[in-house]
C-alpha positions as CSV (number, residue, x, y, z in Angstrom):
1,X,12.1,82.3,28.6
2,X,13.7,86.0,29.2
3,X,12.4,89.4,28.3
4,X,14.5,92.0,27.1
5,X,13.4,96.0,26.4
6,X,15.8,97.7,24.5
7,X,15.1,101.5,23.1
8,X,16.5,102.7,19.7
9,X,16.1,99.1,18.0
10,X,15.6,100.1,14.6
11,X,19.2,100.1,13.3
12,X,22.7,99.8,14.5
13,X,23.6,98.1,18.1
14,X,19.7,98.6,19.1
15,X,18.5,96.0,16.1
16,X,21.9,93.6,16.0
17,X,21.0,93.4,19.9
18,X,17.5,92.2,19.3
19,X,18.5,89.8,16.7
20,X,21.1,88.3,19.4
21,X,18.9,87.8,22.0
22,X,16.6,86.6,19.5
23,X,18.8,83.4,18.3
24,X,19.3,83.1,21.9
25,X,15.7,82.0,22.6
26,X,14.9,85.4,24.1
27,X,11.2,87.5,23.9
28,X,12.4,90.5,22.9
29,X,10.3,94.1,23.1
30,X,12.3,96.2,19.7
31,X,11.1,99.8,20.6
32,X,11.8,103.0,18.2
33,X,10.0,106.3,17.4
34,X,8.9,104.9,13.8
35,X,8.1,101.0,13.9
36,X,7.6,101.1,9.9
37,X,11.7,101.0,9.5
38,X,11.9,98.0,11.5
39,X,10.8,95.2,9.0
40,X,13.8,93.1,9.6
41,X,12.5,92.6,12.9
42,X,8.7,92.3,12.4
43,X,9.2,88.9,10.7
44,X,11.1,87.2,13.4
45,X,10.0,84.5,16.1
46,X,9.1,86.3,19.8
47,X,10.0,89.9,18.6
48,X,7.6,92.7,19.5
49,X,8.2,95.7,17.3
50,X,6.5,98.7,19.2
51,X,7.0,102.5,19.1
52,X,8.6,104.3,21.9
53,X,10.3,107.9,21.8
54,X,12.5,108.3,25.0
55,X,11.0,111.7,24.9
56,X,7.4,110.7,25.1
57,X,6.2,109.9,28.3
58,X,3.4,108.3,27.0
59,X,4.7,106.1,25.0
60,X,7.0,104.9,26.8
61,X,4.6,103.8,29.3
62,X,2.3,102.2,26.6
63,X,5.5,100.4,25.6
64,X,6.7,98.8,29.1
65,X,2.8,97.9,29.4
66,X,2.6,96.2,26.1
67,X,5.4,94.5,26.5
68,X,4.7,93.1,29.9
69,X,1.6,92.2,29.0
70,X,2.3,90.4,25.7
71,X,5.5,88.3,27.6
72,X,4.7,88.5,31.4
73,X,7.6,90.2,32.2
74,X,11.1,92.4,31.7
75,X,14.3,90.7,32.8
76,X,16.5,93.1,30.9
77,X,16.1,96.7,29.8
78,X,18.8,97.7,27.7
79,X,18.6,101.4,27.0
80,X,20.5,101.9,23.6
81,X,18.4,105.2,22.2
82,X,20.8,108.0,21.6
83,X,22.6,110.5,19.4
84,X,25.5,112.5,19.3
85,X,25.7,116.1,19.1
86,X,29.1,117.8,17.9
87,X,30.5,121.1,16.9
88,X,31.5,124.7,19.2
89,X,29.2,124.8,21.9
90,X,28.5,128.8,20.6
91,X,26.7,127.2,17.7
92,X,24.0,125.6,19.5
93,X,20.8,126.6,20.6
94,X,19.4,126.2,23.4
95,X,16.5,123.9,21.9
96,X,19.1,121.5,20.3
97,X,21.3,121.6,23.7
98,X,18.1,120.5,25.8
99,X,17.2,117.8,23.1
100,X,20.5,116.4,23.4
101,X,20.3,115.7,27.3
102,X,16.4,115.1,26.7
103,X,17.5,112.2,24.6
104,X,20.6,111.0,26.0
105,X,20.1,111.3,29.1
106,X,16.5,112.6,30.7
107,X,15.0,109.6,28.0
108,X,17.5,107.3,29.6
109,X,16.2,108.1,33.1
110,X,12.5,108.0,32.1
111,X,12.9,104.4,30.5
112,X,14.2,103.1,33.5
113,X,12.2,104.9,35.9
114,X,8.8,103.5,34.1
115,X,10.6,99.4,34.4
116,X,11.8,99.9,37.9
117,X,8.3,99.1,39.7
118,X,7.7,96.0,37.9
119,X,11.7,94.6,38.7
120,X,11.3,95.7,42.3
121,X,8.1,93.7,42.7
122,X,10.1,90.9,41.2
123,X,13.2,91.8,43.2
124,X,14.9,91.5,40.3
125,X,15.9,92.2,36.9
126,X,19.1,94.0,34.8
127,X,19.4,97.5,33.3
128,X,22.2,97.9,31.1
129,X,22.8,101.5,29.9
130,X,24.7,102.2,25.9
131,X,27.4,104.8,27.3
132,X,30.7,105.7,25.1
133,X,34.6,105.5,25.6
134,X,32.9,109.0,25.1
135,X,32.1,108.6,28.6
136,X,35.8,108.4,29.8
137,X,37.3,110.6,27.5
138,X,36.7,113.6,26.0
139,X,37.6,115.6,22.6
140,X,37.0,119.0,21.5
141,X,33.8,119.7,20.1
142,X,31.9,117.0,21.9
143,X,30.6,119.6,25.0
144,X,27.4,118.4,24.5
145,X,27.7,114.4,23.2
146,X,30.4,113.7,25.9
147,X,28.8,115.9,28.6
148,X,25.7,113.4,28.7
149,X,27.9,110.2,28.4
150,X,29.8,111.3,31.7
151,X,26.5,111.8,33.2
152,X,25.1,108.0,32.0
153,X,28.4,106.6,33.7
154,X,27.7,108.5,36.9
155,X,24.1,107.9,37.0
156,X,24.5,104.2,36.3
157,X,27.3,104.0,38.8
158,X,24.8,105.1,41.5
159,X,22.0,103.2,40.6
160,X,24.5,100.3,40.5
161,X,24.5,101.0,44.4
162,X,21.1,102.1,44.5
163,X,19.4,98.9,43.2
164,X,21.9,96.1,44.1
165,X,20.0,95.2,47.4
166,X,16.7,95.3,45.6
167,X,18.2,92.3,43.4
168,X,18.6,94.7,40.3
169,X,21.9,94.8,38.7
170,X,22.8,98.0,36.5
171,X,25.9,97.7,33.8
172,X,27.3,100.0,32.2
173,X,28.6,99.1,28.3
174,X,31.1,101.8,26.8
175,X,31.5,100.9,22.7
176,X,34.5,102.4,20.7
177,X,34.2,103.2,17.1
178,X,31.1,101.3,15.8
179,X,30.0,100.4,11.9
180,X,26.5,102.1,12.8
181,X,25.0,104.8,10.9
182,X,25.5,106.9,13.9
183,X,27.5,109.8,12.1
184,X,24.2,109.8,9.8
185,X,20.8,110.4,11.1
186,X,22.0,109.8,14.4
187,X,24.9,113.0,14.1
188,X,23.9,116.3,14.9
189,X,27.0,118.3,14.1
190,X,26.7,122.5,14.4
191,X,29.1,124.7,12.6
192,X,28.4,128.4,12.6
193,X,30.2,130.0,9.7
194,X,30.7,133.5,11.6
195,X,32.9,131.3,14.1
196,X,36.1,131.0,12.3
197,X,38.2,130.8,15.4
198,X,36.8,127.3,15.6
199,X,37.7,126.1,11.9
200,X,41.4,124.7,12.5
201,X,40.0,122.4,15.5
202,X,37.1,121.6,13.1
203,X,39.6,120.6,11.0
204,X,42.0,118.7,13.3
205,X,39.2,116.3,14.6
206,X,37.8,115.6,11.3
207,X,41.0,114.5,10.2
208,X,41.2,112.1,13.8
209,X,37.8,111.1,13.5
210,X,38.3,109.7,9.9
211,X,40.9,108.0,11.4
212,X,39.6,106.3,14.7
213,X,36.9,105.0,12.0
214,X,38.6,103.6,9.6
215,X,38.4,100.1,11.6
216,X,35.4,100.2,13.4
217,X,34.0,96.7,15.1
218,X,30.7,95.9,13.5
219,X,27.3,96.3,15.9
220,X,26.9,92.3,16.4
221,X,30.8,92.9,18.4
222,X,29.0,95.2,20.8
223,X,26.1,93.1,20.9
224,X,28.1,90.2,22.3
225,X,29.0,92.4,25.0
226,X,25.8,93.3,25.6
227,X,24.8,89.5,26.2
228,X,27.9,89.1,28.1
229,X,26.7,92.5,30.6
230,X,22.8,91.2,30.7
231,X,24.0,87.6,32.1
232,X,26.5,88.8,34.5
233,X,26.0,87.7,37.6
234,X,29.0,89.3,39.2
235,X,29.0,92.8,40.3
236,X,31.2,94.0,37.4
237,X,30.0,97.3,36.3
238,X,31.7,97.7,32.6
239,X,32.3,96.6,29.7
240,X,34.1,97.6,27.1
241,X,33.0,96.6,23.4
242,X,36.1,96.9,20.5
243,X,39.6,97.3,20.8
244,X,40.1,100.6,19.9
245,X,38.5,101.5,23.5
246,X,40.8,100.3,25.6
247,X,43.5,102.0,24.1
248,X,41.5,105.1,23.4
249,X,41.3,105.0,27.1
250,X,45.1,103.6,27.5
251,X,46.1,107.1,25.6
252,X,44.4,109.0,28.2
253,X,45.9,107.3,30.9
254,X,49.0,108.2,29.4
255,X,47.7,112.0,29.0
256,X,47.1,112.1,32.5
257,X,50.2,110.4,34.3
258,X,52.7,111.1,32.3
259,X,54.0,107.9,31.3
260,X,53.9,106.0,28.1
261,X,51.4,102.9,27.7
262,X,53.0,100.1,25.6
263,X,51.1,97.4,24.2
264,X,53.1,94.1,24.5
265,X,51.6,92.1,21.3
266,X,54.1,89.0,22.3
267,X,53.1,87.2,25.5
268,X,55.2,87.2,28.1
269,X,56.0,83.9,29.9
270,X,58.9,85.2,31.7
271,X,61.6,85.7,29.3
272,X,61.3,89.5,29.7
273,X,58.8,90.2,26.5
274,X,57.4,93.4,28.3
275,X,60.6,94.8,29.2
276,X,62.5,94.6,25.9
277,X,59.7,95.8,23.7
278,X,58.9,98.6,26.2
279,X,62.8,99.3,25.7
280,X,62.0,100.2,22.1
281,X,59.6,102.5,22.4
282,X,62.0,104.4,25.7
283,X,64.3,104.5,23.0
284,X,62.7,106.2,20.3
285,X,61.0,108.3,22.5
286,X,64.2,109.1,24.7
287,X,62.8,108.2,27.5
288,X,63.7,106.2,30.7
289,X,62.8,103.1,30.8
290,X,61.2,103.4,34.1
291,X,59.0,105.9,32.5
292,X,57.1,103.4,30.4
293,X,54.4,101.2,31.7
294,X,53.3,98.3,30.0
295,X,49.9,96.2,28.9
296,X,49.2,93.2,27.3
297,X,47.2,93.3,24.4
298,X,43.9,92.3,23.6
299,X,42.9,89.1,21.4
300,X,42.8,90.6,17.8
301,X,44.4,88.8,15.3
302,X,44.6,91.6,12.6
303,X,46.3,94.3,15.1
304,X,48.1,92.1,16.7
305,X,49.8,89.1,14.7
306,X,53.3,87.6,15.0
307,X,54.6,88.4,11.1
308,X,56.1,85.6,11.3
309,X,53.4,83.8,12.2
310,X,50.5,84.8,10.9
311,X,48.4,84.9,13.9
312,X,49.0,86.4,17.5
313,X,51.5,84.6,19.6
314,X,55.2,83.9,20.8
315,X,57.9,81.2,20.1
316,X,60.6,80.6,18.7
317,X,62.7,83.2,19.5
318,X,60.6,85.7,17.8
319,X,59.5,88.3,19.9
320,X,62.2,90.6,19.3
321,X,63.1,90.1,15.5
322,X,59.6,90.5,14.9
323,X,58.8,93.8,16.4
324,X,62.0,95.4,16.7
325,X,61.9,97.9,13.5
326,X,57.8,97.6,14.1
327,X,58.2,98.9,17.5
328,X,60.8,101.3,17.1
329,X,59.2,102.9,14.1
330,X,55.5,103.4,15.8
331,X,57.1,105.6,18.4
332,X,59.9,107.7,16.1
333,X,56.4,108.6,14.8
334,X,55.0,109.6,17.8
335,X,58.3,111.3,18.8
336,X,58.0,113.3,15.3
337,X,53.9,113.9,15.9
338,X,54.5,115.3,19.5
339,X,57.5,117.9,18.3
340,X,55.3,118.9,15.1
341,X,52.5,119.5,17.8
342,X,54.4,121.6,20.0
343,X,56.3,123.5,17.2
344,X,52.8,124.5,15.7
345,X,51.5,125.3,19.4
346,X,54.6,127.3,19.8
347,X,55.0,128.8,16.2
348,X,58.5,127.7,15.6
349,X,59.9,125.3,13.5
350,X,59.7,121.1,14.3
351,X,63.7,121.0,13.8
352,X,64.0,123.4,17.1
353,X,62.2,121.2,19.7
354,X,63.5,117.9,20.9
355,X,62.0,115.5,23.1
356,X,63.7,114.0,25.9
357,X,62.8,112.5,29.1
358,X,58.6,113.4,28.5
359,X,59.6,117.0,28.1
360,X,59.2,118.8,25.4
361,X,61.5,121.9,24.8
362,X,63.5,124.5,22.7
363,X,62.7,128.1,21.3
364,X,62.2,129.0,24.7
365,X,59.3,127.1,25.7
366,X,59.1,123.5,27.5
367,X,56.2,121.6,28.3
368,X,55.4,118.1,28.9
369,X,54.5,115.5,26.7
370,X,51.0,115.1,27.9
371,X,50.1,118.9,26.8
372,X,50.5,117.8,23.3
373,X,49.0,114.1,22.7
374,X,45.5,115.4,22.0
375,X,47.2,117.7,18.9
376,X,49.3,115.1,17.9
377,X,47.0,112.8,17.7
378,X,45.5,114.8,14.9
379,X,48.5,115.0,12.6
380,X,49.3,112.7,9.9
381,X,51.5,110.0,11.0
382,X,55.2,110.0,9.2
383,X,55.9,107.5,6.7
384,X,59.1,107.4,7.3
385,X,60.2,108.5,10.6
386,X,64.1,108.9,11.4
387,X,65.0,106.0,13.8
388,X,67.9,106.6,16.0
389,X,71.9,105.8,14.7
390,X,72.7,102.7,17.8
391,X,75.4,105.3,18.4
392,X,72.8,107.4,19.8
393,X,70.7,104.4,21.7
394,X,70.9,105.3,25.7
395,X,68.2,102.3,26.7
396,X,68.8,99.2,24.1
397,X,71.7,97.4,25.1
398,X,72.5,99.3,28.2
399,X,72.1,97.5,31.7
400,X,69.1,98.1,33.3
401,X,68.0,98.1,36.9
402,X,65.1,96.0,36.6
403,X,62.6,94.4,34.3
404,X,58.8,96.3,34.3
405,X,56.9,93.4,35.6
406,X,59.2,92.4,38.5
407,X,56.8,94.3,40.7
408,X,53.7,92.9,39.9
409,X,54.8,89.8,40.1
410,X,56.4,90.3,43.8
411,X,53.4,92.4,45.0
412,X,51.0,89.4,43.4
413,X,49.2,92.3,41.3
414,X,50.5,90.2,38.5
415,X,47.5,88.7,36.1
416,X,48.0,85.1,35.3
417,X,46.2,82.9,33.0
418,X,45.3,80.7,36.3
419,X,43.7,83.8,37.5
420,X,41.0,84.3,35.2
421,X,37.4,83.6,36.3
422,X,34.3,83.5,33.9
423,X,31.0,81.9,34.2
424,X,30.8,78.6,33.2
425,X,34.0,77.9,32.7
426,X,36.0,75.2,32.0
427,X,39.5,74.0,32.4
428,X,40.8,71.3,29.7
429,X,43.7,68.9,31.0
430,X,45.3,67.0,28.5
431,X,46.7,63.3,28.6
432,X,49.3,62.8,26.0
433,X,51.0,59.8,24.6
434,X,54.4,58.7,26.5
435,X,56.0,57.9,23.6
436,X,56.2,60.8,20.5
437,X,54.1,59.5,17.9
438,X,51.9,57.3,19.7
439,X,48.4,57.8,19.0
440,X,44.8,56.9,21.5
441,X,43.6,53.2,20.4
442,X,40.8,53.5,23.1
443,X,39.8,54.9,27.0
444,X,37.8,54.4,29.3
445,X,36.8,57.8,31.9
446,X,34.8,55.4,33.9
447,X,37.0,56.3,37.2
448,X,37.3,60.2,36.1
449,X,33.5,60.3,35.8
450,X,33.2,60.0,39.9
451,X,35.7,62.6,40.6
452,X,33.8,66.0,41.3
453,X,33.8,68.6,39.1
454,X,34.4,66.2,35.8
455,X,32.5,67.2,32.6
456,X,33.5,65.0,29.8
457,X,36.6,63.2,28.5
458,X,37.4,63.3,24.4
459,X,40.0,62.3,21.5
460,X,42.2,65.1,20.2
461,X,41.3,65.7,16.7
462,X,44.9,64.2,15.6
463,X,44.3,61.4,18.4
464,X,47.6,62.1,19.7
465,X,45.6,62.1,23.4
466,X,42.5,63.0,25.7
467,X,41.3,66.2,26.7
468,X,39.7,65.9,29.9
469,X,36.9,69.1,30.6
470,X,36.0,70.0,34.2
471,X,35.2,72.7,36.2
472,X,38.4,73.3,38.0
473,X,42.2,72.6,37.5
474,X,42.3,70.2,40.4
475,X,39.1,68.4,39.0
476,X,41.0,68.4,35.5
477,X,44.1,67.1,36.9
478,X,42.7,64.1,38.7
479,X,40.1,63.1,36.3
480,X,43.3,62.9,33.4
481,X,45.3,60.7,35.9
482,X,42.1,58.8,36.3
483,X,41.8,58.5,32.8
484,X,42.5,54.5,31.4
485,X,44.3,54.6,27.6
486,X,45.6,52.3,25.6
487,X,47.8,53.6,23.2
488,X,49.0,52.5,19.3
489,X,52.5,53.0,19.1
490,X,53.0,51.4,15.8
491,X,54.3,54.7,14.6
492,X,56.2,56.1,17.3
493,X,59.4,56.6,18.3
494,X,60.9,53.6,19.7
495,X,64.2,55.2,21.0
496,X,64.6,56.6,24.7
497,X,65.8,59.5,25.5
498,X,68.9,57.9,26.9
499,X,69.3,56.4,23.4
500,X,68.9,59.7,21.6
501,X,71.8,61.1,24.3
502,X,74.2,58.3,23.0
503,X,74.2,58.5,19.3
504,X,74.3,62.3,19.2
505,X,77.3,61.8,21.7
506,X,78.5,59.0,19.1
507,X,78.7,61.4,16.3
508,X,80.2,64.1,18.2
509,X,82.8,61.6,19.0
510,X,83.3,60.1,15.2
511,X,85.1,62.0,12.0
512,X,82.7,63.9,10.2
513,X,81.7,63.4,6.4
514,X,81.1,66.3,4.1
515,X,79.4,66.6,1.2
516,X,80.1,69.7,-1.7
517,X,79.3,70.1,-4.7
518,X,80.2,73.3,-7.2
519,X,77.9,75.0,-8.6
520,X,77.6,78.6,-11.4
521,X,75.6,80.5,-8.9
522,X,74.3,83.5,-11.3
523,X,73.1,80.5,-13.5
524,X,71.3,79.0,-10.8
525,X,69.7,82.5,-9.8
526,X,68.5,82.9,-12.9
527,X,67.0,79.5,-13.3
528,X,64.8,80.0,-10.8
529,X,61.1,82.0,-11.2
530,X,62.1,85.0,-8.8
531,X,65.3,86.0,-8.2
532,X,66.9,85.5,-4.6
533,X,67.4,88.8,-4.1
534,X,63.9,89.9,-5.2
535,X,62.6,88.2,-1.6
536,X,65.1,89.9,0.3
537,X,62.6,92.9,1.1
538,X,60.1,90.7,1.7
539,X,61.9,89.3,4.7
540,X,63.0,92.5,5.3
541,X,59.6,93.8,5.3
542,X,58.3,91.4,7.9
543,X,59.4,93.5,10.6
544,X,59.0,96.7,9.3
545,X,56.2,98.7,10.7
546,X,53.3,99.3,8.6
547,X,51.5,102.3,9.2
């Protein structure tokens, strides 16, 4: 059974990471300053509550002492205990500037340097350290908070080298916006009334921060990748926990280089998904098409559904119809938010600035697009945003000289499904009927079972075939072939395909019936519940973008 230490365990990511590795059959040390708030956590099964204050070295020993001596050992120390500090640096005293690196950082350090004798003399053991997106990016008023999140990703990136030969791993776990009460007794905000040059960006970022929360992911999300980081046994460093940080940290990419990041919802299986929806947003933005670089999005259902479907995916034809006024929309918004920003930067009206080609100009000024995403990212976004007249489009329906993932896919930087590598995983081949309709009547994996690599052979849940598990694709592969079913075709189709061929060709060939009736339209409208044309938004509104 495994030991895991983790610091600031009495609410938020600390205690939903305790009760994790809890269910997982893990001892688990819960440390906090005051051990009285942690009754959730008392009751359960191999949980030590104990007090530790990252800023007390005696406790902290005590606590690494008590815990090794109650379970034998630490495998994992997860140091969670921190807080953030926000607000003009000018409003901060010294005391509350130290006690925010004391905490986040010097208490980090302290922790680790207290478990490091007892992993060495095991040559081995995992530290995994609660940094930030905050610890990639930056926003105003965050001096302090993001200063010592920059300093846990660089101190964790060299103990990641410091340690590996010692057979202890360091990761590094970087959460977006979390459901925590982190803004409450964990938020140490300084405002200094006599600094009024600092109320408008005050201002600005309480309006972005209320929006970055509105959708936090809930502790238990970062939790899971906190199992995920304690049983790596790669040498992966991150890991990032919610969506919202990768693209916090795709906006800043874009911030940096230039370019514009666009999340491809659809997948693309080759019939240029990435390219057309990246067109959109060129064209909105009136920019080149070469200008845009494109990702895939991430597994989330509720961002990132087909509205047709219902769920994320592509087929059908879709791709396109779906996201074309969705797509379009999102960035005439951000084409509006960017000119507002620089016309309030440059004190001029937002009908004087245009946008084209990631420069922003007019009035006498010009500056590029990435001087302005930080401001615009503040504003509210438009509700309805113009969209171009086609007459104006300069991208959609022109020829273009390549498709965006060409490259990647010459170069072999392209990511494939085939490419992805997890532990313990396991590839699932599928033996299907050879006749639509036919259904399993029984197998036998007797000669799949000596193939290597085979893990276990099962019915579909419609029994329309086998799904054969193993631990590769060639292992999956042979084990199906190996794989002896007798199939019930009682309820199949009988035809062949060259039978199907013949009597379409047959009634291609013959005079064709029709069938009319006449009927009083407007009556038949009103006969039913909802008028027709009462749905028509509805349809309409399926690939509309929703802000």
């Amino acid at each position: 059974m495994k030991t895991i230490l983790i610091t600031g365990a009495s609410s938020g990511i600390g205690r939903a990471t305790a009760k994790r590795f809890q269910a997982e059959g893990w001892t688990v040390i819960a440390t906090m300053r005051d051990p009285s708030t942690a009754a959730e956590l008392d009751g359960l099964e191999n949980v030590l509550v104990t007090r530790l204050d990252v800023t007390d070295a005696g406790s902290i020993s005590d606590a690494v002492a008590g815990g090794i001596s109650r379970f034998g050992k630490i495998d994992v120390l997860l140091n969670n205990a921190g807080y953030g500090a926000y607000g003009a640096l000018e409003a901060f005293s010294t005391e509350r500037i130290r006690r925010q690196f004391d905490t986040n950082v010097i208490g980090l350090l302290e922790v680790t340097k207290a478990v490091l004798p007892h992993m060495r003399a095991n040559r081995s053991g995992t530290i995994v350290n609660i940094s930030s997106i905050g610890g990639q990016i930056t926003f105003p008023l965050g001096t302090l908070y993001h200063g010592t999140k920059f300093a846990v990703e660089g101190l964790s990136e060299a103990l990641h080298y410091e340690l590996e030969p010692l057979g202890i791993r360091v990761r590094i776990v970087e959460p977006g916006m979390i459901k925590t009460d982190f803004g409450g007794r964990s938020f140490d905000f300084a405002m200094d009334e006599s600094l009024s040059d600092y109320a408008p960006t005050a201002e600005a970022m309480g309006r972005l921060f209320g929006k970055l929360a509105s959708d936090p992911s809930a502790p238990e999300v970062v939790a899971g990748v906190i199992w995920d980081a304690a049983n790596e046994t790669g040498d992966r460093l991150r890991f990032r926990a919610g969506p919202d940080a990768d693209r916090l940290l795709g906006d800043r990419k874009a911030q940096d280089d230039g370019t514009i990041a666009a999340i491809i919802k659809h997948f693309e299986g080759g019939q240029g998904t990435a390219t057309g929806l990246s067109a959109l947003i060129a064209e909105e933005l009136n920019m080149s098409l070469q200008d845009i670089r494109f990702e895939m999005a991430p597994a989330d259902n509720a961002r990132y559904a087909n509205l047709f479907f219902g769920s994320q995916g592509t087929g059908g034809s879709t791709a396109m119809a779906n996201s074309f006024m969705q797509y379009g929309t999102a960035a005439a918004a951000a084409r509006e938010m960017l000119i507002g920003a620089a016309a309030e930067a440059w004190g001029v009206r937002p009908s004087n600035p245009i946008l084209r080609d990631g420069i922003i100009s007019g009035a006498g000024h010009s500056a590029g697009i990435g001087d302005f995403v930080a401001a615009a990212a503040t504003r509210d976004v438009p509700a309805e945003p113009r969209l171009k007249d086609p007459s104006e489009w300069r991208v959609i329906g022109v020829d273009q000289k390549g498709r965006l993932d060409t490259p990647a896919k010459i170069d072999g930087s392209a990511q494939f499904s085939m490419d992805v590598q997890l532990d313990n995983q396991m590839v699932v081949a599928i033996r299907r009927a050879p006749r639509l309709g036919g259904t399993v009547a029984t197998f036998d994996d007797s000669a799949a079972r000596i193939i290597p690599g085979f893990i276990m052979a099962i019915e579909m849940p419609n029994n329309r075939g086998v799904m054969v598990y193993a631990e590769t694709t060639w292992a999956a592969f042979q084990a199906r072939d190996a794989l002896e079913v007798s199939w019930d075709f009682s309820a199949a189709e009988s035809r062949s395909s060259d039978a199907l061929k013949a009597e379409l060709f047959e009634m291609v060939r013959t005079t064709p019936e029709y069938q009319a009736s006449e009927t009083d339209l407007a009556n038949a409208i009103l006969a039913i519940g909802q008028p027709i044309p009462a749905a028509l938004p509805m349809v309409r509104s399926g690939i509309r973008f929703s802000g």
